[in-house]
N, C-alpha and C positions, 0 to 999 in steps of 0.2 A: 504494500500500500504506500502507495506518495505522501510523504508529511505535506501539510499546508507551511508554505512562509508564511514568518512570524507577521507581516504586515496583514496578510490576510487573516491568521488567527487571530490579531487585536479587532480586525472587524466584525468578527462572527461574534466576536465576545462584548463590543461594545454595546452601552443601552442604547435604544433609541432614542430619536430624537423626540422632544416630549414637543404633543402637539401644542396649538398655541390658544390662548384661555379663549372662551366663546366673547364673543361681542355685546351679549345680554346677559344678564344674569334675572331671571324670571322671581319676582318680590312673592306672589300670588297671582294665580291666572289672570292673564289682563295686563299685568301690571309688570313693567319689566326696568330693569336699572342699566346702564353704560357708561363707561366710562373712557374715554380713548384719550390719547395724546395729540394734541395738532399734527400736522404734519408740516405746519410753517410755525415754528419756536415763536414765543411773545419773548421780549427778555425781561419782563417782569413775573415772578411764579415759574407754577408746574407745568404751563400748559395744558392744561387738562380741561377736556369740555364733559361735563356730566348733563346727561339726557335722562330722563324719565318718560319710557312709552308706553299711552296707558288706551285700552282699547275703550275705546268712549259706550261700545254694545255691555260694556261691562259695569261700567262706572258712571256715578253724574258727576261733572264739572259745573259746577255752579261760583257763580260770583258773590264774595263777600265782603261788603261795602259797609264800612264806619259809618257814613253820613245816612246808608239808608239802613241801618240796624241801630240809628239814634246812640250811637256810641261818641263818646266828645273827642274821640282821637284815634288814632291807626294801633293797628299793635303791630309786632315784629311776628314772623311767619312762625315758628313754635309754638304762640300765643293764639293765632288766629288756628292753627292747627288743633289746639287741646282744648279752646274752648269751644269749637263746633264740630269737635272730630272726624278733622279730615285726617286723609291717610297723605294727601301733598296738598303743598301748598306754593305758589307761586306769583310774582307780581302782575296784575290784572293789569297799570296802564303807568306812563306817566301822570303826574297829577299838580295840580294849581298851586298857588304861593298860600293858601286858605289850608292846608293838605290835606284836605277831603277830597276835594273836585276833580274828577278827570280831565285830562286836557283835550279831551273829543269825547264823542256819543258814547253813552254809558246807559243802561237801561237793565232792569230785572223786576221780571214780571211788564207791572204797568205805571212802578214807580223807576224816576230818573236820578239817575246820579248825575248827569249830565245829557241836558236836550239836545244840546246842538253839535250839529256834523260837522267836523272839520274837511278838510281837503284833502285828507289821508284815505287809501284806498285798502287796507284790508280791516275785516270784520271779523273777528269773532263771533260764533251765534253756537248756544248750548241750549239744553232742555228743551227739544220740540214740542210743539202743542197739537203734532199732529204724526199720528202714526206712519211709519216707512222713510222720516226722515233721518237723517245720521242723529247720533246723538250730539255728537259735537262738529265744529268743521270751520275753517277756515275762508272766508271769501274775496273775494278781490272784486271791487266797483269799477274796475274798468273790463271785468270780463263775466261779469255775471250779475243777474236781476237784482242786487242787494235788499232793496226797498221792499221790494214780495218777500222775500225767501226769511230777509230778517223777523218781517211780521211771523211770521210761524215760529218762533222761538221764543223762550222767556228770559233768555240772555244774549245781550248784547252788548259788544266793546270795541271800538273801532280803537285803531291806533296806526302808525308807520307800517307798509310791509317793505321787507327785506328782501324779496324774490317777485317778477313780473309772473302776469299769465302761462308764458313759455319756461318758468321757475329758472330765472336768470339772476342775475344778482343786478337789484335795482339800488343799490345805493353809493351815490359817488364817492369818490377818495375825498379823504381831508386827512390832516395832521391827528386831529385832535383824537383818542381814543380811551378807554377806557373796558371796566367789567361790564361782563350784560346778561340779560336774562332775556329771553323768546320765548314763541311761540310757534311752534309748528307744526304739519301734520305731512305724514308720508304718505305713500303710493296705496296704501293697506287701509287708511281712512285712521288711522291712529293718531294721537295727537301727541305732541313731543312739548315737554318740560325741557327748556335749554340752559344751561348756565355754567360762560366761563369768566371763573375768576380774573387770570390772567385777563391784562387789557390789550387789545386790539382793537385796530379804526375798525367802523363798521364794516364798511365793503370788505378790509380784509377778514374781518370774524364769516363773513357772508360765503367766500370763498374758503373757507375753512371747515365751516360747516358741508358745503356742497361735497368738499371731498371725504368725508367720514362715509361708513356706510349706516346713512340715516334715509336713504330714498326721498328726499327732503321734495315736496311738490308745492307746499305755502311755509311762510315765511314772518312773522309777525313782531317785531320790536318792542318790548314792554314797559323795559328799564334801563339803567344803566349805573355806574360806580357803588356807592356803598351799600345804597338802598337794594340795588339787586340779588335778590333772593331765591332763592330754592329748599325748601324745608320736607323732607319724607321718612315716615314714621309708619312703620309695616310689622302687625304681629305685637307692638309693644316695642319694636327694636329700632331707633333710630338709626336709619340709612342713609341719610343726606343731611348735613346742615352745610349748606354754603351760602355764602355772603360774600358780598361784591367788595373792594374796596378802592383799587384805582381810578381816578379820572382828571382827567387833564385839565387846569384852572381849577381843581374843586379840592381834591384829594390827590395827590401827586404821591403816593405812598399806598405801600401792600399790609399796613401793620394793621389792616380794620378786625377786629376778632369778635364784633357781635353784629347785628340782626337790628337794621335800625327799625323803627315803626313805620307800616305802611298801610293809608288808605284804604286800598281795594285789594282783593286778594280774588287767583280761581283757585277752586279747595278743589279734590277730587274727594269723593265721599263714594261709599256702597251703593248701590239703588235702594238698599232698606231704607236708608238711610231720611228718605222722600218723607 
């Protein structure tokens, strides 16, 4: 019998190569976590963009507003989590120098958080009022009925989108950048929890995002620097606390280590929940 060379018998004998960790890590059906690396370095932080993808046929996304739960102030997303038990929590809009007010259309149910339409083209809308619609979903006013389709929901929140009709990256360059938190929903009708610490300008966070595998199809801007938040609590076990802290003029520094208060929040809750 032929011996094997030694180079060959290191190879029969070495381990395998270990495959490489999943992309999701599944919280409870529905509900799933991410966490990837840019693939363009910020040089502020880890890099790390964390996603929350929650299937909306599972879960209600509802908006929870200070000004319309007669509370005299915002809380911080942990707070707004444990005292309406949500399982996430995330920034519903930017909002007015009063900081109750959204800075565009704000609406749940038949009371306003804010009436008036800005010039900003994508729409949030959750809770249908009518059977066979999504649960939740993303829309763009330059390529879809907005004014009908909104009516059929009991929530709605307009703000900046981040991605065109053909899911392109709609937001120009500028210097200025910072942490942010989104809004988005992929190819599957899923809606994605966004939030990276690390600052980058929008367009590039925009192009950052497109290249992860998020199948990213809308796109929605929520927040940005300290106030930007991400809070998720699954089981009793908290799995996400992230908070924003960079921004350009505002915050020039990554030492932000708590949860500042904010206005509106979308909670994800159970359907028992209702």
């Amino acid at each position: 019998m032929i011996g094997l060379p030694t180079f060959g018998l290191a190879l029969l004998l070495a381990p395998a190569p270990a495959s490489p960790p999943p992309a999701w890590r599944e919280l409870q059906p529905g509900l799933e976590l991410g966490r990837f690396v840019s693939p363009r370095p910020s040089d502020v932080g880890d890099s790390t963009v964390t996603v929350l993808r929650i299937d909306p046929a599972q879960y209600e996304l509802r908006l929870l507003s200070a000004k319309l739960l007669k509370l005299e102030a915002g809380l911080p997303a942990p707070e707004w989590a444990a005292r309406y038990g949500a399982l996430a929590v995330v920034n519903a809009s930017m909002f007015r120098e009063d900081g109750l007010t959204s800075v565009a259309h704000m609406r749940s149910g038949e009371a306003f958080n804010n009436p008036t339409w800005s010039k900003d083209n994508a729409v949030f809308v959750a809770r249908p009022r009518d059977a066979g619609l999504p649960g939740a979903q993303i829309l763009d006013r330059t390529c879809g009925d907005v004014p009908r389709l909104s009516r059929r929901y009991d929530v709605v929140i307009q703000n900046i989108r981040m991605l065109d009709c053909a899911g392109r990256n709609a937001w120009a360059q500028q210097p200025r950048r910072w942490s942010t938190a989104a809004l988005g929903q992929d190819g599957g009708g899923r809606m994605l929890f966004v939030h990276a610490r690390s600052p980058w300008s929008t367009h590039d966070l925009i192009d950052v995002l497109l290249a992860l595998p998020l199948d990213l199809k809308r796109l929605m801007y929520v927040e940005g620097g300290p106030e930007a938040s991400l809070f998720v609590k699954v089981g009793g076990r908290v799995e996400v606390e992230a908070m924003g802290s960079f921004e350009t003029g505002f915050f020039e520094s990554d030492t932000n280590q708590r949860f500042w208060p904010l206005p509106n929040v979308i909670a994800v809750l159970p359907h028992a929940a209702r």
